[in-house]
C-alpha positions in Angstrom: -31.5 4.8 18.3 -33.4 1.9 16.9 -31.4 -1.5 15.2 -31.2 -1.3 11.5 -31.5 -5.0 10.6 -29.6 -4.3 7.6 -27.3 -2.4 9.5 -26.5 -5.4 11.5 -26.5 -7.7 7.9 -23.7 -5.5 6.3 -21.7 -5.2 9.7 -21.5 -9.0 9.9 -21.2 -9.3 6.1 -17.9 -7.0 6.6 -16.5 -8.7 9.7 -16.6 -12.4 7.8 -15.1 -11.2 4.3 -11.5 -11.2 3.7 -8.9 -8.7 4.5 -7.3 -6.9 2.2 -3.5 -6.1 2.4 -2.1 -2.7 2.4 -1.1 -2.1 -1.5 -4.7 -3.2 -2.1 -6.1 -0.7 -0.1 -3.8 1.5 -1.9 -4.3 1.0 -5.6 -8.3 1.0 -4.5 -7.5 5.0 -3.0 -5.8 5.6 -6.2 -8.4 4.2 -8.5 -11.2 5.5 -6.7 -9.7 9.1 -5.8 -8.0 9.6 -9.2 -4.7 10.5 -7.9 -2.5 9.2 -10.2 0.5 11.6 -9.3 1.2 9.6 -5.7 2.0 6.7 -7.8 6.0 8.1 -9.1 6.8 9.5 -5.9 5.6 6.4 -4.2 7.8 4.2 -6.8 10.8 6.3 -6.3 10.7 6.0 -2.4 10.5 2.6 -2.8 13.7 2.2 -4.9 15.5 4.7 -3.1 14.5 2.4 0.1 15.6 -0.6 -1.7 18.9 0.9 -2.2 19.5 1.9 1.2 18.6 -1.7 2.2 21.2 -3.0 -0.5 24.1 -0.6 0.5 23.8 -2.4 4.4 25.0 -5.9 2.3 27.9 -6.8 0.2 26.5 -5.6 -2.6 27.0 -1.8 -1.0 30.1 -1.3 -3.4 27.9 -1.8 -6.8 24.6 -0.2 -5.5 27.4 3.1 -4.6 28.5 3.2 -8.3 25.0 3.5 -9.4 25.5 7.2 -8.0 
């Protein structure tokens, strides 16, 4: 297998740039991939997380009344 000089370019062009954090890489999938319909269910597990994370505090009482 012979070495692609541009090969080697892109590699090292990739290993300098900046990282990208995971809801970046996500909303890229969902742009490029056109799949709109993860984006409610995604949205609705986060709340639903968020309350579970709320009803460990003292504000348990007011995030149970919400149901």
């Amino acid at each position: 297998m012979a070495d692609d000089p541009k090969q080697d370019q892109d590699f090292s062009d990739q290993l300098g740039a900046q990282k990208t954090g995971f809801f970046a890489e996500f909303w890229a999938y969902l742009r490029h991939s056109k799949k709109w319909w993860m984006l409610p269910i995604l949205v609705v597990l986060l709340i639903l997380g968020t309350f579970v994370l709320l009803s460990s505090t003292g504000l348990g009482p007011f995030v149970y009344a919400l149901f």
